[in-house]
C-alpha positions as CSV (number, residue, x, y, z in Angstrom):
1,X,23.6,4.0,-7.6
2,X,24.9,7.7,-7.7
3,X,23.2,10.5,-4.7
4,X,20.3,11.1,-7.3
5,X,19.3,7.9,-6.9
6,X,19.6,7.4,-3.8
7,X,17.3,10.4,-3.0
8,X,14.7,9.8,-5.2
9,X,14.4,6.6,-3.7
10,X,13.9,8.2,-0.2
11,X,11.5,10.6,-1.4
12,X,9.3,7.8,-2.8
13,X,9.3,5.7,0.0
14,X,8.9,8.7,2.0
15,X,5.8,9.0,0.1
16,X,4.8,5.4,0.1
17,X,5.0,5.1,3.6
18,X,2.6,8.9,4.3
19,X,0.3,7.1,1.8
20,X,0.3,3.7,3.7
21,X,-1.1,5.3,6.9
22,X,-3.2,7.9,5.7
23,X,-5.1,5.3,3.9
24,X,-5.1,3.4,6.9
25,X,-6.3,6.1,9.0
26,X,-9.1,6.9,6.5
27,X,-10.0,2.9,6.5
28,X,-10.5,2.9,10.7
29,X,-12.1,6.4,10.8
30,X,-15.2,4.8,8.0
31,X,-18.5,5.0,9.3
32,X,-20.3,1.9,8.2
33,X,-24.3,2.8,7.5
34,X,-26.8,0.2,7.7
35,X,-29.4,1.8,5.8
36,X,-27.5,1.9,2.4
37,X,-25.1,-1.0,2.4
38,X,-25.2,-4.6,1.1
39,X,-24.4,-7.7,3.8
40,X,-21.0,-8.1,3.8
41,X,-19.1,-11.3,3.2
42,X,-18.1,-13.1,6.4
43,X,-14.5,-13.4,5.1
44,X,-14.4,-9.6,4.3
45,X,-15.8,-8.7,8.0
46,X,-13.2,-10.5,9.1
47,X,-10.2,-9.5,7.5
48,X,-10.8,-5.8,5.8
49,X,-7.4,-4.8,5.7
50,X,-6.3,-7.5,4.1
51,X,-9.2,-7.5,1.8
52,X,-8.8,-3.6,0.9
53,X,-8.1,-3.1,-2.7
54,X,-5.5,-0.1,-2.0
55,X,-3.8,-1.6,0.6
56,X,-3.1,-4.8,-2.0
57,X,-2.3,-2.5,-4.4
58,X,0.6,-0.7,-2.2
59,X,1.8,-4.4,-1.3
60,X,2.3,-5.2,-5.4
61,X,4.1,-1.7,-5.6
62,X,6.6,-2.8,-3.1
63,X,7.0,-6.2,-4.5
64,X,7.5,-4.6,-8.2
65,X,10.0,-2.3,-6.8
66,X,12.3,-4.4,-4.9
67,X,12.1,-6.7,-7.5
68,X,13.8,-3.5,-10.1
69,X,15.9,-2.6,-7.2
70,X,17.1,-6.3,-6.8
71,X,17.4,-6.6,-10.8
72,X,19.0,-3.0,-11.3
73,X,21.5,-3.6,-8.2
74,X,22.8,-7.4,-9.8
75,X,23.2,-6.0,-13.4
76,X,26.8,-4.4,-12.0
């Protein structure tokens, strides 16, 4: 891969990884209000990372990319 590459790359997973924690952050700082929410599931209460939406969105991005990195880099 030429320098181009090779930065856009950084810059991407630069931005992957600022996105990554600020979602995070927003996740923990979540005030949960009795009043106006449903029960939640036992299996959500107990995992709600892993249960997020966004943050199994950014896992298939990764996969998806190093998968086209992986392809791009054995077609040489």
């Amino acid at each position: 891969m030429d320098t181009f590459s090779w930065m856009l790359l950084l810059v991407a997973s630069g931005v992957l990884v600022g996105g990554l924690v600020y979602t995070y952050q927003v996740g923990k700082r979540q005030k949960v209000q009795g009043e106006y929410d449903t029960p939640v599931g036992e299996k959500v209460a107990a995992h709600p990372y892993v249960r997020n939406p966004v943050f199994i969105a950014y896992i298939v991005f990764v996969a998806l990319l190093l998968g086209y990195i992986a392809y791009v880099a054995f077609q040489t």
